[in-house]
MARVEXSE-836355 format. One line per 8 residues: number of its first residue (from 1); for each residue y, z, x of C-alpha. Coordinates in nm, 4 decimals. Last residue first. Example, Ala and Ser with C-alpha at 12.3 -4.5 7.8 and 13.67 -1.06 7.14 Angstrom:
BEGIN
2) -0.1060 0.7140 1.3670; -0.4500 0.7800 1.2300
END
This chain:
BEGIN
616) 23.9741 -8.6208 9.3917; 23.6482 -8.8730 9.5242; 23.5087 -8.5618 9.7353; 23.1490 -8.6747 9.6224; 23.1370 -8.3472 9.4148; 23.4854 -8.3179 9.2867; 23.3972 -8.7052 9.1558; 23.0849 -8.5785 9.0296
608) 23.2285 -8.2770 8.8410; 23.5608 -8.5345 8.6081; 23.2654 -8.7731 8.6048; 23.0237 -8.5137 8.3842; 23.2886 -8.3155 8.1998; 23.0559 -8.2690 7.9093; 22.7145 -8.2357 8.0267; 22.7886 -8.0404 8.3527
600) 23.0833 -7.8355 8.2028; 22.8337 -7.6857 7.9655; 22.9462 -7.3255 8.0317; 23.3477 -7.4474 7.9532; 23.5709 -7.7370 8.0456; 23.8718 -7.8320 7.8883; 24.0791 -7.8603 8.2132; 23.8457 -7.8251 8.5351
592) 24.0975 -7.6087 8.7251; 24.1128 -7.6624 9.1283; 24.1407 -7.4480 9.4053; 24.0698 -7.5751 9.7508; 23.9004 -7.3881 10.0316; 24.0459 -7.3315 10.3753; 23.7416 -7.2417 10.5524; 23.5657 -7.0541 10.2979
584) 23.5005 -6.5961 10.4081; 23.8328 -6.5688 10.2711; 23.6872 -6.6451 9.9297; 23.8268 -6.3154 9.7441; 24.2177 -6.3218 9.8344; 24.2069 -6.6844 9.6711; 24.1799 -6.4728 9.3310; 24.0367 -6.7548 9.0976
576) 24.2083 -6.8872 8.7546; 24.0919 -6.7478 8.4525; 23.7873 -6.8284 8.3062; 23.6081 -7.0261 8.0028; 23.8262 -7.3277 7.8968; 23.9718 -7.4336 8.2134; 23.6156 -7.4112 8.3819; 23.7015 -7.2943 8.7332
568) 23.6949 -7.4625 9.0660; 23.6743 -7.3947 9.3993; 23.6515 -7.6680 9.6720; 23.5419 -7.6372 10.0139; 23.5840 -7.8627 10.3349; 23.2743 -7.8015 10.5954; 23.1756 -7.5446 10.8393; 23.3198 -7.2099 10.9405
560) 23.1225 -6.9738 10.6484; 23.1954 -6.6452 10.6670; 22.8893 -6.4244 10.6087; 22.8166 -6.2783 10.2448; 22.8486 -5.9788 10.1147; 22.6348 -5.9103 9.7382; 22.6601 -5.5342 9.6392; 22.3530 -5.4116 9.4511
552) 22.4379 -5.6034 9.1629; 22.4697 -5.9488 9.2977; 22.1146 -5.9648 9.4555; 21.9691 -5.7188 9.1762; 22.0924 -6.0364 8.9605; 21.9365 -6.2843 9.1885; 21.6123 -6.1087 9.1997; 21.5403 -6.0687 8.8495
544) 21.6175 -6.4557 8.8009; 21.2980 -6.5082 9.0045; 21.1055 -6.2380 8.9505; 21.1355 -6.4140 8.6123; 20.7575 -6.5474 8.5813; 20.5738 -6.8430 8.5388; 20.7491 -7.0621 8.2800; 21.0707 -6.8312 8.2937
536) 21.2441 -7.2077 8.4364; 21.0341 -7.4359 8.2808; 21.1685 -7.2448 7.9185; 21.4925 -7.2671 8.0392; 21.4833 -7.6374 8.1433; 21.3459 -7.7057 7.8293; 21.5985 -7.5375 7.6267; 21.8994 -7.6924 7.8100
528) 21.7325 -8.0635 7.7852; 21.6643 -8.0393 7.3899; 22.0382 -7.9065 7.2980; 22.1459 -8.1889 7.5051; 21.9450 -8.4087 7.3557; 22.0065 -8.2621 7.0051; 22.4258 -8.3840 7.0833; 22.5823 -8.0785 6.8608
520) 22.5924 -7.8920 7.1816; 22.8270 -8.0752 7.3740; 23.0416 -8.0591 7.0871; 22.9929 -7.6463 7.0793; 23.0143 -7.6370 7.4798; 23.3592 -7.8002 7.4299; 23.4807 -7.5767 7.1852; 23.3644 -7.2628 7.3263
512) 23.2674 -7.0127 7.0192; 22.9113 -7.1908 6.9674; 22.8056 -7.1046 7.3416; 22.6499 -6.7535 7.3251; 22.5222 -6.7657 6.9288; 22.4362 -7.1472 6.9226; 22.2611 -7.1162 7.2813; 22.0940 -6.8348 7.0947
504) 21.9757 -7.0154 6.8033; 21.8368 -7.2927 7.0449; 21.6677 -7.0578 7.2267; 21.4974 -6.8856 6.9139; 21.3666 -7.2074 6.8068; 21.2381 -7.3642 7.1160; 21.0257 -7.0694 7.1588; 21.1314 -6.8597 7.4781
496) 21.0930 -6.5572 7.4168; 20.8668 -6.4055 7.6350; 21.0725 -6.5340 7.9632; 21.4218 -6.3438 7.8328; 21.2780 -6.0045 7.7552; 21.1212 -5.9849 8.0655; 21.4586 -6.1249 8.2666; 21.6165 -5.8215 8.0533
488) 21.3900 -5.5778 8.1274; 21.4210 -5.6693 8.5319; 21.7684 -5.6218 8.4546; 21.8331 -5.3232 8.2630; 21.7864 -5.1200 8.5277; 22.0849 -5.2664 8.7454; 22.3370 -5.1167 8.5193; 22.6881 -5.2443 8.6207
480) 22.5570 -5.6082 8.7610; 22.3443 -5.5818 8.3663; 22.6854 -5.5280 8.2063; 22.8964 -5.6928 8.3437; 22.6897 -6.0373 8.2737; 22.6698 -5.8897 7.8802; 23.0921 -5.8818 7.9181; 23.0714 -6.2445 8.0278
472) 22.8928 -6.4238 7.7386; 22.9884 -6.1813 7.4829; 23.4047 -6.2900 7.5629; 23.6544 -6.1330 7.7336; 23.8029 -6.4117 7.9930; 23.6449 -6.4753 8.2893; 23.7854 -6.3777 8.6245; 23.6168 -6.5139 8.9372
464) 23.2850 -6.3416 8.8275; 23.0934 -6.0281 8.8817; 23.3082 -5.8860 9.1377; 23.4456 -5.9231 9.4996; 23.2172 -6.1435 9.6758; 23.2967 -6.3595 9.3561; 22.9760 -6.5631 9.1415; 23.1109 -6.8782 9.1339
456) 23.2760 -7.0850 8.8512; 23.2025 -7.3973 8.9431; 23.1525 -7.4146 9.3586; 23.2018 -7.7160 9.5819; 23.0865 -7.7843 9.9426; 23.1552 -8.0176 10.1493; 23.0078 -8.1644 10.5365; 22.7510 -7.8819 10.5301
448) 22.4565 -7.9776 10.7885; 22.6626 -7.8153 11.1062; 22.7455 -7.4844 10.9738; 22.3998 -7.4034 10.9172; 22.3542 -7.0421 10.8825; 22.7044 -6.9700 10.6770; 22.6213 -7.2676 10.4714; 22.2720 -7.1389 10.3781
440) 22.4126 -6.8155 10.2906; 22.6882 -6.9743 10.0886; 22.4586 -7.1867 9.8857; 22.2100 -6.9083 9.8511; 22.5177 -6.6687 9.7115; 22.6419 -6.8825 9.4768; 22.3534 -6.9854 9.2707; 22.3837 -6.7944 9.0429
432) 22.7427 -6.9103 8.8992; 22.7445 -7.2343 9.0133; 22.6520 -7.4587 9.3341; 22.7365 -7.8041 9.4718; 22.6776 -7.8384 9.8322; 22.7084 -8.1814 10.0177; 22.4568 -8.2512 10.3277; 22.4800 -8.3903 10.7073
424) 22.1491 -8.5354 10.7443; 21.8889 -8.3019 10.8647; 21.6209 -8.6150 10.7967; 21.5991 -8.4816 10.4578; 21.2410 -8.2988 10.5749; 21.4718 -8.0775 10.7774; 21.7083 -8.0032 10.5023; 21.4243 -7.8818 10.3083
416) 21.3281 -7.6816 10.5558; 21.6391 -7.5015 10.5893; 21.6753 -7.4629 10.2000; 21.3156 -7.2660 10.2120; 21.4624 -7.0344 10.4854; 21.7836 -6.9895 10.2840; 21.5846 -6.8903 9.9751; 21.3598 -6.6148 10.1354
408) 21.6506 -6.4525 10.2857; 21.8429 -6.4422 9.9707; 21.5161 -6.2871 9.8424; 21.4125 -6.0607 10.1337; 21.0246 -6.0267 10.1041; 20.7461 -6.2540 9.9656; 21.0292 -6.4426 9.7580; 20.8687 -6.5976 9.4551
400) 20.6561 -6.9305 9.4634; 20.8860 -7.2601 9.2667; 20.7424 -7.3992 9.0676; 20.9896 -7.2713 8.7637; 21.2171 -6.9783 8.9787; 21.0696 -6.6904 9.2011; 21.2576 -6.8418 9.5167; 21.4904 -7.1157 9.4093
392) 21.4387 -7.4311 9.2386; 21.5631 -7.6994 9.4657; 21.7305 -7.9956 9.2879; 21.8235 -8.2834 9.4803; 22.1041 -8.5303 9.3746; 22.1105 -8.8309 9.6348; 22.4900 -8.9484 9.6718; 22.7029 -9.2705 9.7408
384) 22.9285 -9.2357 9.4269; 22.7259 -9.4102 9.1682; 22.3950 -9.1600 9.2697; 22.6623 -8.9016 9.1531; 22.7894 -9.0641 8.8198; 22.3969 -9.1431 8.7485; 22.3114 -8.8019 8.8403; 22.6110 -8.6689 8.5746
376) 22.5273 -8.8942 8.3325; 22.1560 -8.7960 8.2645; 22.2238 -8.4212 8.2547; 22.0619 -8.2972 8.5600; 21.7215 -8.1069 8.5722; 21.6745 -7.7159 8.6266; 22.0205 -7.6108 8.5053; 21.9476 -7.3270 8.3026
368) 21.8725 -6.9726 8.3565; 22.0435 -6.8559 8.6553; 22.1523 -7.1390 8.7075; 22.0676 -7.4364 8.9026; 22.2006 -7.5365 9.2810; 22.2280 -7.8962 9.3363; 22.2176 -8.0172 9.7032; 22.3614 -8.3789 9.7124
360) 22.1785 -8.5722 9.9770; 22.3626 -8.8820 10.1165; 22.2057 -9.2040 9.9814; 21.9524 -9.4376 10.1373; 21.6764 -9.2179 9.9633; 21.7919 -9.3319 9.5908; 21.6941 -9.0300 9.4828; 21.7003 -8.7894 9.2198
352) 21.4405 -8.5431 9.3806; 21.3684 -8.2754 9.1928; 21.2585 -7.9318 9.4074; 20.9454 -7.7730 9.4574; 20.9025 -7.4680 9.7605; 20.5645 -7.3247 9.7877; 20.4089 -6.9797 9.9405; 20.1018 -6.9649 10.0709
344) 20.2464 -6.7046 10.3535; 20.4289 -6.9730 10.4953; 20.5924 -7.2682 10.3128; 20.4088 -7.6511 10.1385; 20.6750 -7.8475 9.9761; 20.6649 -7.9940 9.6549; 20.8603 -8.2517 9.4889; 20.9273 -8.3219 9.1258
336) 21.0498 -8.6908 9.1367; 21.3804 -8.7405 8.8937; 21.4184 -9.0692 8.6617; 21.7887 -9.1790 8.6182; 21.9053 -9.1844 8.2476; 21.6569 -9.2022 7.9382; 21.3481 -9.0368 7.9805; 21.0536 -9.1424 8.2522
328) 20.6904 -9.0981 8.0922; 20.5125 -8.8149 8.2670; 20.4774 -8.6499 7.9364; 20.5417 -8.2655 7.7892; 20.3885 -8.1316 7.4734; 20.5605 -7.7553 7.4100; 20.2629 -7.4906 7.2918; 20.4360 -7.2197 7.1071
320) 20.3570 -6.8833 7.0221; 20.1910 -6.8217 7.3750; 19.8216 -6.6591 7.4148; 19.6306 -6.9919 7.4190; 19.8287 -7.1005 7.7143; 19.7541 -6.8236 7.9388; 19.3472 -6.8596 7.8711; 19.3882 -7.2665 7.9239
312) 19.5831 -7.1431 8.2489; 19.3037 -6.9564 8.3889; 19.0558 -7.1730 8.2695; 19.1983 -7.4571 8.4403; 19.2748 -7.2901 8.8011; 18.8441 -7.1434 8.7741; 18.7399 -7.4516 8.6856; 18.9111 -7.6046 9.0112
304) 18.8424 -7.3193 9.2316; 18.4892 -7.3385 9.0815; 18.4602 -7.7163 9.1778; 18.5673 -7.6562 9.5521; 18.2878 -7.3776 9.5751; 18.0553 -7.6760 9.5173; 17.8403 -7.8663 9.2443; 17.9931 -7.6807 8.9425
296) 17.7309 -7.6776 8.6418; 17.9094 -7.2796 8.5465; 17.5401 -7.1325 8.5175; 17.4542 -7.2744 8.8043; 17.7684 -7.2230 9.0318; 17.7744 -6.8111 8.9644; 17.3975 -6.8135 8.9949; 17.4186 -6.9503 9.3676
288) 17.7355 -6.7761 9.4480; 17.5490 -6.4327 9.3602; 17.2248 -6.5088 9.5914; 17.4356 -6.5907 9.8603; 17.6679 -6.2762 9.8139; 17.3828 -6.0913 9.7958; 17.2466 -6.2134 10.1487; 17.5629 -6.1710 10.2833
280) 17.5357 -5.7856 10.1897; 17.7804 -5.6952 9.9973; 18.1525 -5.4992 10.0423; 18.3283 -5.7332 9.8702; 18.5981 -5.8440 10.1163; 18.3331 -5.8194 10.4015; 18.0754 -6.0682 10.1426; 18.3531 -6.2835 10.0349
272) 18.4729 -6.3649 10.4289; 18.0967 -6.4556 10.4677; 18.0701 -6.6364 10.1417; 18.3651 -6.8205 10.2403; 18.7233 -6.7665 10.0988; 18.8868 -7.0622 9.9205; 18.9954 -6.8317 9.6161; 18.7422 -6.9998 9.4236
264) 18.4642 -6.8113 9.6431; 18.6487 -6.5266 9.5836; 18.6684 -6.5476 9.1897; 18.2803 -6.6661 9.1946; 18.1841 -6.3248 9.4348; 18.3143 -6.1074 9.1560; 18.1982 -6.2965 8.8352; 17.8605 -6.3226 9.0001
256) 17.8989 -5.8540 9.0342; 18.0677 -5.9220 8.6903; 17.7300 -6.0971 8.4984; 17.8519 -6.4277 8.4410; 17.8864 -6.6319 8.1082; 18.1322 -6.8524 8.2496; 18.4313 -6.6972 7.9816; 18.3406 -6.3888 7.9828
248) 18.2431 -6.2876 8.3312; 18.5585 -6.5216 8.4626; 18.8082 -6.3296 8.2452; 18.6326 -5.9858 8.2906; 18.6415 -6.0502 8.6809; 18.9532 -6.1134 8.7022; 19.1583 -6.4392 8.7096; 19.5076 -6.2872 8.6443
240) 19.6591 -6.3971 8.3544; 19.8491 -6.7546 8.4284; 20.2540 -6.7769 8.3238; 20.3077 -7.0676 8.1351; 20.2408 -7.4077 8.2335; 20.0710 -7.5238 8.5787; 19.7384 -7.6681 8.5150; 19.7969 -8.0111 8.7104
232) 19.9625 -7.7687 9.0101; 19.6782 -7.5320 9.0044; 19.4137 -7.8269 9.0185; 19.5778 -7.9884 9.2881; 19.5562 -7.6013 9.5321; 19.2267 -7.5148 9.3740; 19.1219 -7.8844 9.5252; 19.2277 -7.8886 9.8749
224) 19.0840 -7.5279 9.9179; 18.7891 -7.6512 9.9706; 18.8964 -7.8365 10.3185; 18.9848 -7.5133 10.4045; 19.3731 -7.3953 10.4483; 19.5280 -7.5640 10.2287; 19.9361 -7.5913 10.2519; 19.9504 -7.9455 10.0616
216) 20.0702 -8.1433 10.3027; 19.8540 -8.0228 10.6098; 19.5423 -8.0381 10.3712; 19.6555 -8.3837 10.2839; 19.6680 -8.4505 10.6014; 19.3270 -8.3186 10.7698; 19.1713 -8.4624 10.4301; 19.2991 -8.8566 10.5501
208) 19.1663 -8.7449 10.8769; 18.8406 -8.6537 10.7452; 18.7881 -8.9687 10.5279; 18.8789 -9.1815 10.8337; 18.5650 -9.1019 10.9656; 18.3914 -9.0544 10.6650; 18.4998 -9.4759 10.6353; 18.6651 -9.5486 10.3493
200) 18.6506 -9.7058 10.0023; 18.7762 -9.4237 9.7859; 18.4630 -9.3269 9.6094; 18.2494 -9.4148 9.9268; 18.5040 -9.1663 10.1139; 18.4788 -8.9260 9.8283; 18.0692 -8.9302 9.8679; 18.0989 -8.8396 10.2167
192) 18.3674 -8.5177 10.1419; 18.0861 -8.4220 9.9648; 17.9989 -8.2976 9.5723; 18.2910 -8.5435 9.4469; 18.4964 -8.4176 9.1263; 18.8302 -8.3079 9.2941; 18.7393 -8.5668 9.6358; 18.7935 -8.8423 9.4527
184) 19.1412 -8.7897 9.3643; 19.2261 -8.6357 9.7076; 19.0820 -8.9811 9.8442; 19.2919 -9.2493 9.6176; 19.6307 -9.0257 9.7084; 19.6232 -8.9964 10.0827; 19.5103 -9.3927 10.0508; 19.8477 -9.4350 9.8518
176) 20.0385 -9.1522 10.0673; 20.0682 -8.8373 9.9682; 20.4121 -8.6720 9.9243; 20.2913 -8.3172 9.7255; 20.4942 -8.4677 9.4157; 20.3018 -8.7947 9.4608; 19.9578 -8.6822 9.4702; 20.0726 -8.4477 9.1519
168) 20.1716 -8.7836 8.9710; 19.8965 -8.9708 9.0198; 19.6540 -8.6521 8.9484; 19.8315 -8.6313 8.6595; 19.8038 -9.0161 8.5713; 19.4318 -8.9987 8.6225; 19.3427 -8.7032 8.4126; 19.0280 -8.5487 8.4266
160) 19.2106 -8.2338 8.6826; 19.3971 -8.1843 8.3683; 19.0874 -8.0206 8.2100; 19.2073 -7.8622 7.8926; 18.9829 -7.8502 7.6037; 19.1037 -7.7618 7.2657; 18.8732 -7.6816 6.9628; 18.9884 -7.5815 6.6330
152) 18.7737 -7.4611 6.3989; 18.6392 -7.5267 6.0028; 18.4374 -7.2532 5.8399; 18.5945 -7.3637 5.5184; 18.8890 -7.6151 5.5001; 19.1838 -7.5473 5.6335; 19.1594 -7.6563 5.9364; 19.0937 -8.0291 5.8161
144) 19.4405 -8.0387 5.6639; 19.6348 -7.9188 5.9487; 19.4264 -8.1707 6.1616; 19.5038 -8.4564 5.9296; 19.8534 -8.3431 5.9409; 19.8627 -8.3684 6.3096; 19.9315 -8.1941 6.6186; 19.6729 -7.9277 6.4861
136) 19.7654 -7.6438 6.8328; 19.9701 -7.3994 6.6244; 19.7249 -7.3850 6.3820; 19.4354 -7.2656 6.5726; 19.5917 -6.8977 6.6047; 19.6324 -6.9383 6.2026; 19.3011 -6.9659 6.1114; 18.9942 -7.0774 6.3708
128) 18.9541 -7.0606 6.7402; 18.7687 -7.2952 7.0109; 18.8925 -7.2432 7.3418; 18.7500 -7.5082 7.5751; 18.6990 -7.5059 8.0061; 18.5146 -7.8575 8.1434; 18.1904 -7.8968 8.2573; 18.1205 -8.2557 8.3947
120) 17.8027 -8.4214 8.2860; 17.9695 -8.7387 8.1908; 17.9350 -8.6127 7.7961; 18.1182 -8.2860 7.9118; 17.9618 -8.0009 7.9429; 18.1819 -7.7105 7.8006; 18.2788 -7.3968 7.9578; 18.4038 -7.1137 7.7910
112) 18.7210 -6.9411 7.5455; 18.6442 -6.7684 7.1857; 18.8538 -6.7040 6.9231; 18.8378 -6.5841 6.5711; 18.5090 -6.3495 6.6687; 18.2968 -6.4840 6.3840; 18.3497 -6.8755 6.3870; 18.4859 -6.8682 6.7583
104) 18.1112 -6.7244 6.8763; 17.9686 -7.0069 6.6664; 18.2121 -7.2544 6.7863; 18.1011 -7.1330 7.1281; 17.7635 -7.2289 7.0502; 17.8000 -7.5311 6.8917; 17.9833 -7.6724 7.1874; 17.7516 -7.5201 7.4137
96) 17.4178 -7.6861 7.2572; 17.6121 -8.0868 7.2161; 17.4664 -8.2693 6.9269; 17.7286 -8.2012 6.6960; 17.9675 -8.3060 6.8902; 17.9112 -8.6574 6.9513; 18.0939 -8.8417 7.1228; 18.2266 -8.5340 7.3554
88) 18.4610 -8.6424 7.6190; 18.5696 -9.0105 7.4833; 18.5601 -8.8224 7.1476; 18.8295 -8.6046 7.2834; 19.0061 -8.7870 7.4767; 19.0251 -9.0030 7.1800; 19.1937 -8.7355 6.9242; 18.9653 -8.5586 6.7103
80) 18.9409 -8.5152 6.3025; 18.6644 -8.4271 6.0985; 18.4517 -8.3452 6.3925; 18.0422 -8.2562 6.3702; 17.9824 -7.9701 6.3914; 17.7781 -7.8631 6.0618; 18.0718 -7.6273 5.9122; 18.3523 -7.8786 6.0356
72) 18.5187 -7.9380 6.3976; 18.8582 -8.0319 6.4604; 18.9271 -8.1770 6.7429; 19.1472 -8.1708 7.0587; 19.2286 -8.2727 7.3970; 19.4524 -8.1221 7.6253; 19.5741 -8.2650 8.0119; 19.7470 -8.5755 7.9637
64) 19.9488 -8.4028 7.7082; 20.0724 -8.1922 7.9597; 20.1543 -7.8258 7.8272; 20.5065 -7.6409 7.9154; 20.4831 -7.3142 7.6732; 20.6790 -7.1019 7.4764; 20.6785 -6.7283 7.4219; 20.7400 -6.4969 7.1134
56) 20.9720 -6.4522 6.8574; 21.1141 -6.6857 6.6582; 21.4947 -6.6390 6.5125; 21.5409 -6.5966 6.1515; 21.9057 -6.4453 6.2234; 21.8566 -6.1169 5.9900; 21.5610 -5.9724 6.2351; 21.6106 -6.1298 6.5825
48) 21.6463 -5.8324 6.7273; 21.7435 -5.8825 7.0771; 22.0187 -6.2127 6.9572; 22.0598 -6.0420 6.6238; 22.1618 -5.6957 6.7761; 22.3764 -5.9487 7.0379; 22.5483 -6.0319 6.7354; 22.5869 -5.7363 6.5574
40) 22.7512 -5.5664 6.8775; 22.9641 -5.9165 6.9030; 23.1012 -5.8685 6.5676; 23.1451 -5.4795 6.6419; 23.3561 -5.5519 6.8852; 23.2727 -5.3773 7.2326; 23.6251 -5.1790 7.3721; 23.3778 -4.9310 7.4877
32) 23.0333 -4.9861 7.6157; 22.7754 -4.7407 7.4237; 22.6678 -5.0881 7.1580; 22.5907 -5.2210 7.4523; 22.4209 -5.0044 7.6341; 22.2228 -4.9227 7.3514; 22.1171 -5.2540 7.2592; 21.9990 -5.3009 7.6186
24) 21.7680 -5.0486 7.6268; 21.6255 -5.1217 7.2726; 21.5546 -5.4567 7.4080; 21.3847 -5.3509 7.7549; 21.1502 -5.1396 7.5014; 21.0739 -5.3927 7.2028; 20.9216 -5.6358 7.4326; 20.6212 -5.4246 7.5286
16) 20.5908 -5.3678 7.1699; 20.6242 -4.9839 7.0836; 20.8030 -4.9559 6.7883; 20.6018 -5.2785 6.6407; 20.8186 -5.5810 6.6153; 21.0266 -5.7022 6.3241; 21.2313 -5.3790 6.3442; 21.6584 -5.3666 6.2608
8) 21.7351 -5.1472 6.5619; 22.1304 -5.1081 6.4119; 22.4057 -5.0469 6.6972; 22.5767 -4.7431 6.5734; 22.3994 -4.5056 6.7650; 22.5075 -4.4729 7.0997; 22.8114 -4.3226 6.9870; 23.1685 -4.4186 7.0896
END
């Protein structure tokens, strides 16, 4: 069969960095034999996007809390601005910078910098005009105002202003109420002093309080307290590195000031800056001083934070779409992100569905999906006696890739999260990607495993546990049988991820299952899956990179002597398992879920929890 009768229909440029790992795997499979040529034109559509209208480009997770906009007219003064806006700049056109970098916006399209706001805090803006500022007018008054002459955009993103982040953030690293009240303070503070008055404490107890949150939130320094809050409040898509161009730019600094800044915000000292460097510590001094004048930040502490927000408000400017996220709870039972301090600087988060009395539930995502539970299914767990936890695996959403070993890396960071559950004896629930960490932590910890089930696991002795031909599972074959694609693929995958493409593609992939296609035509399923994806490839997809290589360079795993298992198989998607192939299970069950398929979580919701709790 040739090579060459997949179409490369072009809506990119030839040599787009997406374009390549696309063309690579359009080939492959349009070369695989026994391929029909309905699903060759569809994946072509899927990589392509040409004749199926999809959306290119990447999406991204913003905070509302965090953003503030206006529109700003030919004299600079704002047609339209939202109150965190005006609250930050009442009047705009008296403010120096503001006109300034609407200037520099006005001629250049774009331009990204540091505002002072009207409470004397600077604060990191983009200002653009024409379409790139379009994307950002939430409302029709804004569309309307932008397209009047010489009008821009202007967006400021300083989630460290924001109360209920900071709330929320305090909460997710497990600080206590006075915890909490002091790490607020102590992001805008000049002294640790001044945070204690702020908070209504003693400095004595001030520098305990910091001695635990530093403890909770992996910080090293005292100054590293904030860069560390800061780059959790920020965290959305995938952050450019802060160089020295970004910083030079952006604060106005020559690069030998952007230089020492961008190790200062690192947490280092000027000493530690000035070996790293290379410079005398007398230049270093004289650099960190201009570096924090001409940025208005009081302390090293308050360039780690400026320099956290300006890296992300430079990420998020470049996506295709910005996705407006809240704290409010949704519908169903309310998850806690959590987040867990590990070595190396590394961080483990995880959702927490509570209640605390209950037994943890370990829930293993997808490779892609999977990130939060349907609504039912925690409430049909939590029902049954359990606590549904979330971790996100090594290289996945919040969570910090895998420094070394991946499967290594993930069993280590389930370990400790068993420990800070109170090593309680724990249930297992794991699919397709997540197989092997689930196993690997079972076969370590025979002890903390009272049952374990697996949907549709990844098989020690193949890509799957049998599924029927289909796109779905001849694409998995085909990435395990050609490891190069995948790193391309995972690429491909997190810089397109606009809400439209992904739900054209769950569409494609899932429409031909009947019970994935109901599930589907509920929008709030639709709207869960392609959030969770897009949080999922939000920073990176070493993650789901990783995993794959895991399974395609020949997954083993040990034999596992703890626990009762239970197999079981989506009665609409795969064949039934090969017992031969889970040996390494102590006596495991087999069981079909009839009239399941991908979605098995949202639409077979009771049938799964009562497998889970051991209730059939």
């Amino acid at each position: 069969m040739s090579t060459e009768r997949v179409p490369l229909r072009r809506s990119e440029p030839a040599d787009s960095a997406l374009d390549a790992p696309a063309q690579l795997l359009r080939r492959a499979w349009g070369a695989r034999a026994r391929t029909p040529d309905a699903e060759v034109r569809l994946v072509d559509e899927m990589l392509s996007g040409g004749d199926a209208g999809f959306g290119f480009g990447s999406a991204a997770l913003v905070p509302e809390e965090a953003v503030a906009t206006a529109v700003l007219g030919a004299r600079g003064g704002a047609t339209c601005a939202d109150p965190a806006f005006t609250s930050a700049f009442p009047d705009p056109a008296a403010a120096p910078d503001l006109r300034r970098l609407a200037e520099r916006a006005r001629k250049g399209g774009a331009a990204l910098g540091l505002l002072e706001a009207a409470d004397g805090t600077p604060v990191p803006a983009w200002i653009a005009r024409g379409a790139v500022a379009t994307r950002w007018a939430r409302t029709p008054d804004a569309l309307a105002a932008l397209a009047r002459p010489d009008a821009v955009l202007v967006l400021i993103f300083a989630p460290s202003r924001s109360g209920d982040l900071a709330a929320r953030v305090a909460e997710a690293f497990g600080l206590t109420p006075l915890e909490a009240r002091l790490a607020e303070a102590f992001l805008f503070a000049p002294t640790l002093e001044i945070a204690a008055a702020q908070a209504g404490i003693g400095r004595a107890t001030a520098r305990d309080t910091l001695a635990r949150i530093m403890a909770k939130t992996g910080a090293a320094r005292s100054s590293d307290v904030v860069r560390r809050l800061s780059e959790v409040m920020s965290a959305t898509h995938e952050e450019p590195e802060a160089n020295t161009a970004l910083l030079a730019d952006a604060f106005g600094l020559t690069a030998a000031e952007a230089g020492v800044a961008l190790e200062l915000a690192a947490g280092a000292t000027q000493k530690e800056a000035a070996l790293k460097l290379g410079l005398q510590p007398e230049t270093v001094r004289s650099y960190a001083k201009a570096a924090l004048a001409k940025t208005g930040a009081a302390r090293a502490k308050d360039l780690g934070r400026l320099v956290a927000e300006t890296r992300a408000l430079a990420g998020l400017v470049a996506v295709a779409e910005p996705v407006f996220t809240t704290g409010r709870p949704e519908t169903g039972p309310h998850a806690r992100l959590r987040l867990m301090p590990r070595p190396g600087g590394r961080r483990l988060a995880f959702l927490d569905y509570g209640p605390a009395r209950n037994r943890p539930a370990i829930i293993f995502h997808g490779f892609v999906a999977g990130r939060s539970l349907p609504p039912r299914l925690a409430a049909e767990l939590q029902a049954r006696g359990l606590r549904p936890i979330v971790p996100q695996r090594p290289g996945f959403g919040l969570t910090s890739p895998a420094d070394g070993d991946y499967l290594a890396t993930a069993v280590e960071d389930l370990e400790d999260l068993a420990a800070a559950l109170g090593g309680r004896e724990l249930v297992l629930f794991a699919r397709d990607g997540g197989t092997a960490a689930a196993l690997a932590f079972a076969a370590r910890n025979p002890g903390e495993v009272v049952r374990g089930v697996l949907l549709n696991p990844r098989s020690p002795r193949g890509p799957t546990i049998g599924v029927r031909s289909g796109p779905v599972s001849r694409m998995t074959r085909l990435i395990l049988e050609q490891p190069h694609l995948i790193e391309g693929l995972g690429e491909f995958i997190r810089r397109r991820t606009r809400s439209d493409f992904l739900e054209a593609a769950l569409g494609q992939t899932l429409g031909g299952i009947a019970p994935d296609a109901a599930a589907l035509r509920d929008p709030a399923v639709r709207a869960q899956l392609v959030r969770d994806i897009q949080a999922q490839f939000a920073h990176a997809s070493a993650g789901y990179a990783a995993e794959h290589a895991l399974y395609a360079q020949g997954w083993t795993p040990a034999a596992v002597t703890g626990g009762t298992w239970l197999i079981t198989h989506s009665g609409a998607l795969s064949a039934a398992p090969d017992p031969a192939a889970w040996a390494i299970l102590p006596s495991p069950r087999f069981v079909a879920l009839e009239g399941a398929g991908v979605l098995a979580q949202f639409s077979h919701a009771e049938g799964l929890a009562e497998l889970i709790s051991g209730g059939s």
